[in-house]
PLY file of the C-alpha trace (Angstrom):
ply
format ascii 1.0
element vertex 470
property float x
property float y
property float z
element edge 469
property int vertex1
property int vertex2
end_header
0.00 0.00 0.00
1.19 3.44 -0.63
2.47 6.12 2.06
0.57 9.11 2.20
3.33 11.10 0.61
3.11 8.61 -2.40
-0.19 9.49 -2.73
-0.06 13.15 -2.46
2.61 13.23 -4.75
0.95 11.40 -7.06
-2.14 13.49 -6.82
-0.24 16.86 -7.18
2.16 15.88 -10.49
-0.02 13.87 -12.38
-3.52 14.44 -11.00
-4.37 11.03 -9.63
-6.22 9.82 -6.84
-4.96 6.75 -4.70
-7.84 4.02 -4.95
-10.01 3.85 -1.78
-10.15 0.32 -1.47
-7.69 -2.53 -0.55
-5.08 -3.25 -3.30
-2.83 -6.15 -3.19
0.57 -6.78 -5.66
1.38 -10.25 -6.71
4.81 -11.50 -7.66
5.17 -14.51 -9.02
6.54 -16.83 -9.00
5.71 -16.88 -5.34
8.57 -19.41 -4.78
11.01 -17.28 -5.59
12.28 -15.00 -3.04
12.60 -11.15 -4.76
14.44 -8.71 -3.30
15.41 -5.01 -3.76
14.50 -1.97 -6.06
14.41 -3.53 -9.23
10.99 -4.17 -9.31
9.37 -0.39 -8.12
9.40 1.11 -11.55
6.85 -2.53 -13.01
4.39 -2.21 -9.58
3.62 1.50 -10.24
3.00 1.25 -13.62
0.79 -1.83 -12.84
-1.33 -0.32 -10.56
-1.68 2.62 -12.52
-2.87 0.48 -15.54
-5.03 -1.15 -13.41
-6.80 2.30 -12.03
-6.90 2.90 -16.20
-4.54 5.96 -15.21
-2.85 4.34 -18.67
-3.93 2.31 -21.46
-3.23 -1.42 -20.52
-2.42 -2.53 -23.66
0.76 -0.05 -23.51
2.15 -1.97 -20.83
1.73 -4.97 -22.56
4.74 -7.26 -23.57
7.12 -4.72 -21.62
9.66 -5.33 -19.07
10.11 -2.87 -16.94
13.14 -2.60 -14.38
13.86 0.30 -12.07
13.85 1.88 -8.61
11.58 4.66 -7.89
12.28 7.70 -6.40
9.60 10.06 -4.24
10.35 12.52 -6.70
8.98 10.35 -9.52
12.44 9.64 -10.69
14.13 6.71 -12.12
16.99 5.68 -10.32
19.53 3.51 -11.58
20.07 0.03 -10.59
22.81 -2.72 -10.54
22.20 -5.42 -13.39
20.77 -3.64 -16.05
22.32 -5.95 -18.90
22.14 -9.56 -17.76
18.16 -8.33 -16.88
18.29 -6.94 -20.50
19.66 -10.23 -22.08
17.11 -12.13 -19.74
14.02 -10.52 -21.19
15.36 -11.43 -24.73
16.33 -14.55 -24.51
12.23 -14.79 -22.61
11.01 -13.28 -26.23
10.34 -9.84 -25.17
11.26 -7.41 -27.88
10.98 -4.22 -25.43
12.59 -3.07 -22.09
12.14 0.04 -19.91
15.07 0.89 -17.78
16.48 3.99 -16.25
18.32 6.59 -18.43
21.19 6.16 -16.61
21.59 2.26 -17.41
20.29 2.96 -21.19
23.34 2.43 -22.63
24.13 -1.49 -20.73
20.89 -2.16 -22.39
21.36 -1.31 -25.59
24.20 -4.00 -25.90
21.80 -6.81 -26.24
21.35 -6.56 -30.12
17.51 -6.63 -31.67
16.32 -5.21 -28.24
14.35 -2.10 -28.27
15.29 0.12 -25.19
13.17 2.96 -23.44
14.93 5.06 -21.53
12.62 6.69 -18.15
14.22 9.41 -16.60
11.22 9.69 -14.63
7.65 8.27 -14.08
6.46 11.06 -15.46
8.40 10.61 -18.74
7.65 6.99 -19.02
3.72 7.65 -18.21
3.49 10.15 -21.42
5.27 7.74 -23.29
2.87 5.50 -22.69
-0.16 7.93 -23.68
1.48 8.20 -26.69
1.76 12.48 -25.11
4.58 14.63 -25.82
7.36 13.97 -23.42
7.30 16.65 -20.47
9.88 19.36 -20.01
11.97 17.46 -17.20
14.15 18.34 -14.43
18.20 17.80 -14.23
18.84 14.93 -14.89
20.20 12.42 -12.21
23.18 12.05 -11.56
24.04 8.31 -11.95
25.01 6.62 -8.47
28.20 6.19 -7.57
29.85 3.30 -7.84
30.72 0.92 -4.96
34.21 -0.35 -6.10
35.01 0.06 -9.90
37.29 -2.32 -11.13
41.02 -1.55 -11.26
41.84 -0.03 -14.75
45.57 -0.45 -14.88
47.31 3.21 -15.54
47.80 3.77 -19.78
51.43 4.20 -18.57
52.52 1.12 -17.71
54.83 -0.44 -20.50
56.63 -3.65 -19.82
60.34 -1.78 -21.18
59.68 -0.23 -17.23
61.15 -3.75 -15.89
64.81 -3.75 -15.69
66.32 -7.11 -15.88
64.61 -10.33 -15.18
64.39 -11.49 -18.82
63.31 -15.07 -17.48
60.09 -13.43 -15.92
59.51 -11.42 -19.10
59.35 -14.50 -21.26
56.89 -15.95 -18.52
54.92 -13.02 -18.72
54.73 -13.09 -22.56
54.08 -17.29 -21.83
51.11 -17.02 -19.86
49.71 -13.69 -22.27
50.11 -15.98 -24.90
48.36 -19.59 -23.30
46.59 -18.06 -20.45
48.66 -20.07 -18.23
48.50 -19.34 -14.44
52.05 -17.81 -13.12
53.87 -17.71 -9.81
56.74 -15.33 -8.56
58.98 -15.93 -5.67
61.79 -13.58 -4.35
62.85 -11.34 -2.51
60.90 -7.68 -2.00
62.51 -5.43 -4.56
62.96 -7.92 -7.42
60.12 -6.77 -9.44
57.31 -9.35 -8.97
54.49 -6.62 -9.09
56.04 -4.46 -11.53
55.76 -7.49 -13.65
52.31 -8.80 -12.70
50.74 -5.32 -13.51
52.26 -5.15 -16.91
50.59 -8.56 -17.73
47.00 -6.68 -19.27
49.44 -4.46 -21.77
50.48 -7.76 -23.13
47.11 -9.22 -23.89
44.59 -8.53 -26.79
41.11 -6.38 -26.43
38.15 -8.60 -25.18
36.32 -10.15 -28.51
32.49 -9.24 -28.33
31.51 -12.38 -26.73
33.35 -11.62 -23.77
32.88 -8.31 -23.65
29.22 -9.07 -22.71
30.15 -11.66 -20.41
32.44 -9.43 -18.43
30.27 -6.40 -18.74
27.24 -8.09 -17.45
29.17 -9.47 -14.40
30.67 -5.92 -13.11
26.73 -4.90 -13.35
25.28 -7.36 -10.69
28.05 -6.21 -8.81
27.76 -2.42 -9.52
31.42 -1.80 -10.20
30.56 -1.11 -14.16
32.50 1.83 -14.14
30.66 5.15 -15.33
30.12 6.32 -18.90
31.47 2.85 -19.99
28.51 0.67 -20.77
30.88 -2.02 -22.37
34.51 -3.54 -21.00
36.54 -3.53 -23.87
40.00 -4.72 -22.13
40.83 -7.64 -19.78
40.07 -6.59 -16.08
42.65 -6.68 -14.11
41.62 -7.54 -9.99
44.21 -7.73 -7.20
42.50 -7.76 -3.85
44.10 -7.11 -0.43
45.76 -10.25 1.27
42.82 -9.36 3.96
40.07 -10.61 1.71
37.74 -12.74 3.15
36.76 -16.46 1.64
33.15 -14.90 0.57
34.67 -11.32 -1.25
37.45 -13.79 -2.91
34.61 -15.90 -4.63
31.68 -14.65 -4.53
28.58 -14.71 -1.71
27.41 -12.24 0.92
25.15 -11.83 3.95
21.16 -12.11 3.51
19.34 -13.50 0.29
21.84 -11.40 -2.17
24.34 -13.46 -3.84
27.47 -11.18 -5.25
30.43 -12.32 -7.42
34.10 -11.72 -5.46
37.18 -11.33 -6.78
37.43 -14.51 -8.84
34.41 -13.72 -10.99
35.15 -9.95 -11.44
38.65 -11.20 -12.78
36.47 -13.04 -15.62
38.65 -13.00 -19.04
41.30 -11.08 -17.01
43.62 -11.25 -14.53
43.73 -12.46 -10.68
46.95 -11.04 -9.41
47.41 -12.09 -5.67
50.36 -10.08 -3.79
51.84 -11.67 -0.56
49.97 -14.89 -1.43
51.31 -16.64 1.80
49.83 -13.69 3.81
46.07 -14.38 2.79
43.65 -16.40 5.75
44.19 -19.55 5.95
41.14 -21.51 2.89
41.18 -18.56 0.87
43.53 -19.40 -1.59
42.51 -22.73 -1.58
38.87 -21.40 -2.30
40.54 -20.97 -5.86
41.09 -24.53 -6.88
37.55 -25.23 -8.02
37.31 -22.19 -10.42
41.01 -23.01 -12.12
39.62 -25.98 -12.70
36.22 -25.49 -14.19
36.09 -22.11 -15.29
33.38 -21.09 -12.55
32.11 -20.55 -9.44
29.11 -22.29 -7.48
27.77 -20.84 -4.54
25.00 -22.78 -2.27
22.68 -20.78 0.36
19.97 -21.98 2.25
17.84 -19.56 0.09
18.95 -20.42 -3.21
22.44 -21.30 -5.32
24.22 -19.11 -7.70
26.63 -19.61 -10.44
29.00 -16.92 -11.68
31.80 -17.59 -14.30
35.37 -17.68 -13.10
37.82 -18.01 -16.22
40.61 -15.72 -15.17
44.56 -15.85 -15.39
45.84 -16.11 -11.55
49.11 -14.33 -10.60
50.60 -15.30 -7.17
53.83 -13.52 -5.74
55.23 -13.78 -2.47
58.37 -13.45 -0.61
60.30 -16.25 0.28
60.42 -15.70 4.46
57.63 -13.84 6.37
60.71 -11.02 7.56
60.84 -9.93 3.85
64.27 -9.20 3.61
65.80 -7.74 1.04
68.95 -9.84 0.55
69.28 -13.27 1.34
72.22 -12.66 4.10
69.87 -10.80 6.12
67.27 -13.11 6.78
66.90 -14.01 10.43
64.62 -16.58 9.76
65.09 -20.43 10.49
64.27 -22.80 7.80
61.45 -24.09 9.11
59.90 -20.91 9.98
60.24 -20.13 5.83
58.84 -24.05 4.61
56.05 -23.31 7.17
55.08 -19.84 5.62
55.84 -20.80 1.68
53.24 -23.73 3.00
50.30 -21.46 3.20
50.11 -21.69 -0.52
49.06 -25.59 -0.60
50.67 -28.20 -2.96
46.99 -28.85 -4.41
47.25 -25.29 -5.28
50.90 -24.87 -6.84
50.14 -28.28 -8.84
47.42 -26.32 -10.62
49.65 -23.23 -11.47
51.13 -23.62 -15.00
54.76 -21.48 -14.55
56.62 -21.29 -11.60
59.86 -19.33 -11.54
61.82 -17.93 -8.70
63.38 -13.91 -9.24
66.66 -12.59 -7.65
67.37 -8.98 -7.67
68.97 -7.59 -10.95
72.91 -7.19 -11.63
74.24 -4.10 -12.63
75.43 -5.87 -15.60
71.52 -6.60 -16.28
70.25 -3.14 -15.89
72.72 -1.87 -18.11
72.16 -4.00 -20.71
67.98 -3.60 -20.70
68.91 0.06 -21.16
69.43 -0.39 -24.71
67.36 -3.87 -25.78
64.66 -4.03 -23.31
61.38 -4.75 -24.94
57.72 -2.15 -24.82
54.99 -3.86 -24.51
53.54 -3.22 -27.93
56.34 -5.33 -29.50
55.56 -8.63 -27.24
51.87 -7.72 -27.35
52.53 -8.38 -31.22
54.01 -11.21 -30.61
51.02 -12.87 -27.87
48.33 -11.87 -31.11
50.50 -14.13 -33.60
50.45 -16.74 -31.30
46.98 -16.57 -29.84
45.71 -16.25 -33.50
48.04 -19.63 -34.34
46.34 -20.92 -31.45
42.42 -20.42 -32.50
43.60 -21.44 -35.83
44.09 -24.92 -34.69
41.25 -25.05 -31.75
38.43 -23.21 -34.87
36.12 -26.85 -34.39
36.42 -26.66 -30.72
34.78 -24.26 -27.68
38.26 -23.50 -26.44
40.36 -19.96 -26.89
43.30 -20.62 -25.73
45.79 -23.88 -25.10
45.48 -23.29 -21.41
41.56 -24.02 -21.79
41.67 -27.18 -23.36
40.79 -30.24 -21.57
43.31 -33.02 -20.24
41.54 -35.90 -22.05
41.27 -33.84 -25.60
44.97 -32.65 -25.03
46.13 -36.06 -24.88
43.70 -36.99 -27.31
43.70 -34.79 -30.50
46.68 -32.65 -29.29
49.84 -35.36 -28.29
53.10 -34.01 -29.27
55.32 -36.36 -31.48
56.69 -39.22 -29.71
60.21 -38.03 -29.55
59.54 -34.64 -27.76
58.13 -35.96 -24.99
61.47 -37.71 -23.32
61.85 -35.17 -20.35
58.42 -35.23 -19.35
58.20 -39.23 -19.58
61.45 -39.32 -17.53
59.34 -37.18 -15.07
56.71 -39.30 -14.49
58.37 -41.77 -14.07
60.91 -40.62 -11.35
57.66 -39.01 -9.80
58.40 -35.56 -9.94
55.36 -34.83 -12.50
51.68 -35.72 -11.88
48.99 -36.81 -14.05
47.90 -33.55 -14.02
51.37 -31.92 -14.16
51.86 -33.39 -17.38
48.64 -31.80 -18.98
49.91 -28.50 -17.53
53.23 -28.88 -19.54
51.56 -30.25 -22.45
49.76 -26.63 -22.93
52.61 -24.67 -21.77
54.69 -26.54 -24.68
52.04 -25.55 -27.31
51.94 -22.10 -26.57
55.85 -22.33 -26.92
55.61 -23.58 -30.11
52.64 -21.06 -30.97
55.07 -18.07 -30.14
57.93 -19.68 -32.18
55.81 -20.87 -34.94
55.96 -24.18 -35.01
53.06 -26.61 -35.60
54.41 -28.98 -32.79
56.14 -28.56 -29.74
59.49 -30.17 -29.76
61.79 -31.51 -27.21
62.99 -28.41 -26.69
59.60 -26.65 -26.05
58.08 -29.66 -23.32
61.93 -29.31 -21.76
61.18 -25.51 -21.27
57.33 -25.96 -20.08
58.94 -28.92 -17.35
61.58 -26.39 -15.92
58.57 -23.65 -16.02
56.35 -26.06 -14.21
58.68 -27.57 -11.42
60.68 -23.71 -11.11
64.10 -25.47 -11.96
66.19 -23.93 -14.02
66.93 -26.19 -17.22
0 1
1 2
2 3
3 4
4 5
5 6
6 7
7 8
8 9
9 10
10 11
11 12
12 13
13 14
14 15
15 16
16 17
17 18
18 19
19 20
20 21
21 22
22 23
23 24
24 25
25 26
26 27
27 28
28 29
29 30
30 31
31 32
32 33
33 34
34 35
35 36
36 37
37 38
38 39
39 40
40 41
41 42
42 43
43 44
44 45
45 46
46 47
47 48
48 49
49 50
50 51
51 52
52 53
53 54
54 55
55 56
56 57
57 58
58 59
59 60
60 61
61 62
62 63
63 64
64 65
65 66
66 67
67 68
68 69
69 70
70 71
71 72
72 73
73 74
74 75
75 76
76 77
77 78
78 79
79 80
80 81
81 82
82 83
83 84
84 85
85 86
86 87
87 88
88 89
89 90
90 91
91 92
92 93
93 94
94 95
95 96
96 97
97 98
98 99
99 100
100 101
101 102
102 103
103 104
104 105
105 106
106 107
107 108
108 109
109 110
110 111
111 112
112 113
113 114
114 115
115 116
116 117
117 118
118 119
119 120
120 121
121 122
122 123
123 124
124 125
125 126
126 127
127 128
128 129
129 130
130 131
131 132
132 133
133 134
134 135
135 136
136 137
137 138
138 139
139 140
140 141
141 142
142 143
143 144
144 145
145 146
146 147
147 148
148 149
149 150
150 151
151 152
152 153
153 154
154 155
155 156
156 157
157 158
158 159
159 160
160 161
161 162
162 163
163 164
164 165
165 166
166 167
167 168
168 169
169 170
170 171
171 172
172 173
173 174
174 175
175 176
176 177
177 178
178 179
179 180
180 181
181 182
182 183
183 184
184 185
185 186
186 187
187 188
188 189
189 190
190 191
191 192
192 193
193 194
194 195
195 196
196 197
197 198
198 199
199 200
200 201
201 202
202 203
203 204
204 205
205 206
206 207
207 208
208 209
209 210
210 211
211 212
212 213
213 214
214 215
215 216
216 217
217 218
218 219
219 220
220 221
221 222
222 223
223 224
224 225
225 226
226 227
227 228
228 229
229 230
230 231
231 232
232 233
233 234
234 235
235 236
236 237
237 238
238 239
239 240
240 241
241 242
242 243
243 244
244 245
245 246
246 247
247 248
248 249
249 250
250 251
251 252
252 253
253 254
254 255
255 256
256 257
257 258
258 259
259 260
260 261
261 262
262 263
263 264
264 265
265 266
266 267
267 268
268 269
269 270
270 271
271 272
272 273
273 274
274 275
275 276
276 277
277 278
278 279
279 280
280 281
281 282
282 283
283 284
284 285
285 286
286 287
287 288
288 289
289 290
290 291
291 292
292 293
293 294
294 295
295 296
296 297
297 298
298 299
299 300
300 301
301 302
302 303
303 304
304 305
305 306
306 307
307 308
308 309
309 310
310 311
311 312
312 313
313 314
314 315
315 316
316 317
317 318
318 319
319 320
320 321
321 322
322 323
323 324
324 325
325 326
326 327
327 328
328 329
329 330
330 331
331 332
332 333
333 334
334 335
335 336
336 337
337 338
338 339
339 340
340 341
341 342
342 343
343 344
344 345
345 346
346 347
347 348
348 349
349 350
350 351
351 352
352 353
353 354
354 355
355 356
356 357
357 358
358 359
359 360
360 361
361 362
362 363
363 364
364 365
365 366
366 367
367 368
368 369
369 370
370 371
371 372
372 373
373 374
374 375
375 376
376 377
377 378
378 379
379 380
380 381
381 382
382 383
383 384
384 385
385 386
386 387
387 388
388 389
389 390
390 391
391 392
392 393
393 394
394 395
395 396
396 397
397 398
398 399
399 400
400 401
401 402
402 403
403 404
404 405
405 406
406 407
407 408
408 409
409 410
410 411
411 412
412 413
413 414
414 415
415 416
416 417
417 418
418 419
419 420
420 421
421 422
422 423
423 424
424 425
425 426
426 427
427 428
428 429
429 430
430 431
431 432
432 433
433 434
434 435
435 436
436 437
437 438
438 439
439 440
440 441
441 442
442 443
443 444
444 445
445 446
446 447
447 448
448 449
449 450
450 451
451 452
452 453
453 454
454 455
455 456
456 457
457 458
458 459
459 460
460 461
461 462
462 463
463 464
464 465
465 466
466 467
467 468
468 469
């Protein structure tokens, strides 16, 4: 039932009177537990159909989404697209949603979109009247926490040294391989991490949508940029809880976390060691299927979770700088390198250990060291030699394919695979090891342009996996 300021207001700017009589709203399905905003702008408009305030058949075949204001404005809302790509996919041809969120709506293709600034607006839409003279505007609502767009700046050339990390880093652009750095503070692990999304290609339409619809039910689409164009790039606090790592929440509303939000991007984890103790293991599930499942007592949700994960850490919990310096006994650093659990490591594709820079290095990577732009040409050659050969298959890069097709339809020649056979059998490789190095080896070969890895390339993807040196 309305408040008596609904109803004066409603008598004063459009010159209707509030039924006298008991009025009840329905929302079905009544198994469904609804929650939130979203539905304000749809009830008014109902009831005011229903008092013949507006012709019925104008609200036919609409969806309408929206929160209402007091003043008879439109306010935005969080989810605007996948609600948008909902009612198409149900066969409606028409959605109403605030101006603010017109432009996430208008990304569904063969959807018609009406923008309502205000109830007002939409009502003489809906007469088929001329629209009113309105107000300012709104101002859309402020985001809660818009996702991290890395600084135009940052150029991989800014890395001095470390050309073993920077062929990683141009490894896992390339596959999509997950990547861990260990070493000492100082030796450029985050320098290198951030300059990972300056390697990588522009999201393809596809994914695009996917990643612009999740940032939407979470609210952190950021503002005048109705469509993610580049790979998000999400490195939460080592304090992160469990629940804002993968996804969930207190009460009925299910959010994505971290994991989700890194969709298509990249996960980059700083003083992995340091995070609570399940959170990183939290991970395993979504590196492994691509997604994340969350179960409530009020419902489940399912968000998807294909990111690139970045771990650093230090290798002692003092942090210092050289190695002569540490005060730490061994087993206090195999207990804190622990937090970050085998199950975990055996599902990260490249592994390499960093020590500071010589002066020797820096001088030389004043002269030769690579931009960005240069490798990023190089990832594209390879990622497009890459969907060349997976074109029959749902897969878009080698680090997505599955174990059994890997072995399957993409075995290297019988030769090549010494080292890793040698592995297995001497135990140092698992099962699932060896599928790891089988994709790291491809995307070798895709950046050297060769149509099989040789026994060079599964050598170099078996010292990447175990972090030994060759």
């Amino acid at each position: 039932m309305p408040t008596l300021l609904e109803a004066c207001y409603l008598q004063q700017r459009f010159g209707l009177g509030w039924p006298n009589r008991h009025v009840t709203v329905s929302l079905f399905p009544a198994s469904l537990p609804k929650r939130g905003s979203i539905f304000d702008l749809a009830i008014a408009v109902a009831l005011l159909a229903a008092a013949e305030a507006v012709p019925a058949k104008a609200c036919s075949n609409l969806v309408m989404v929206g929160e209402l204001g007091l003043d008879g404005r439109v306010r935005s809302i969080p989810g605007v697209l996948p609600a948008a790509v909902a009612a198409a996919n149900a066969g409606y041809s028409t959605v109403v949603v605030p101006q603010a969120n017109a432009a996430e709506a208008t990304l569904v293709p063969d959807l018609k979109v009406i923008p309502a600034a205000s109830l007002r607006a939409l009502l003489c839409h809906l007469r088929d009247e001329p629209p009113p003279v309105e107000e300012d505007e709104e101002t859309p609502a402020p985001r809660t926490a818009a996702p991290a767009d890395r600084r135009p700046d940052l150029d991989l050339s800014d890395v001095r040294g470390q050309a073993e990390a920077r062929r990683a880093l141009e490894i896992s652009a390339a596959g999509g391989h997950h990547l861990y750095f260990s070493g000492p503070p100082g030796c450029g692990k985050t320098m290198l991490a951030e300059r990972l999304p300056t390697l990588l290609p522009p999201l393809d339409p596809t994914a695009a949508l996917e990643v612009t619809a999740i940032h939407s039910i979470a609210g952190t689409l950021p503002p005048n940029q109705p469509l993610i164009t580049r790979p998000p790039f999400c490195a939460p606090h080592h304090t992160a809880t469990r629940s804002a790592m993968v996804g969930g929440g207190s009460g009925r509303v299910i959010q994505p976390g971290a994991a989700s939000l890194a969709h298509r991007g990249i996960l980059f984890l700083d003083e992995a060691p340091e995070y609570m103790s399940g959170v990183l293991d939290a991970l395993r599930q979504p590196l492994e299927e691509g997604e994340v499942r969350i179960a409530r007592s009020e419902g489940t949700a399912c968000f998807p979770a294909r990111f690139t994960l970045i771990l650093a850490a230090n290798p002692c919990p003092c942090a210092a700088a050289k190695e002569l310096d540490c005060s730490c006994a061994p087993s206090v650093r195999r207990r804190y390198l622990a937090r970050i659990s085998g199950p975990l490591l055996d599902r990260i594709d490249l592994k390499l250990e960093l020590h500071p820079a010589s002066r020797t290095e820096l001088r030389y990577d004043l002269e030769f060291a690579e931009p960005s732009e240069v490798v990023a040409e190089r990832v594209q050659a390879a990622r497009e030699r890459t969907a060349h050969r997976l074109l029959d298959t749902p897969w878009r890069c080698n680090a997505e394919i599955p174990g059994p097709e890997l072995r399957r339809r993409f075995t290297p020649p019988r030769e090549a695979m010494n080292a890793a056979d040698d592995a297995l059998n001497h135990g140092t490789l698992s099962a699932r090891g060896l599928d790891r190095v089988l994709r790291v080896a491809w995307t070798i070969a895709d950046l050297a342009g060769r149509d099989h890895p040789d026994e060079n390339d599964i050598g170099g993807a078996l010292a990447l996996w175990t972090g030994r040196r060759p």
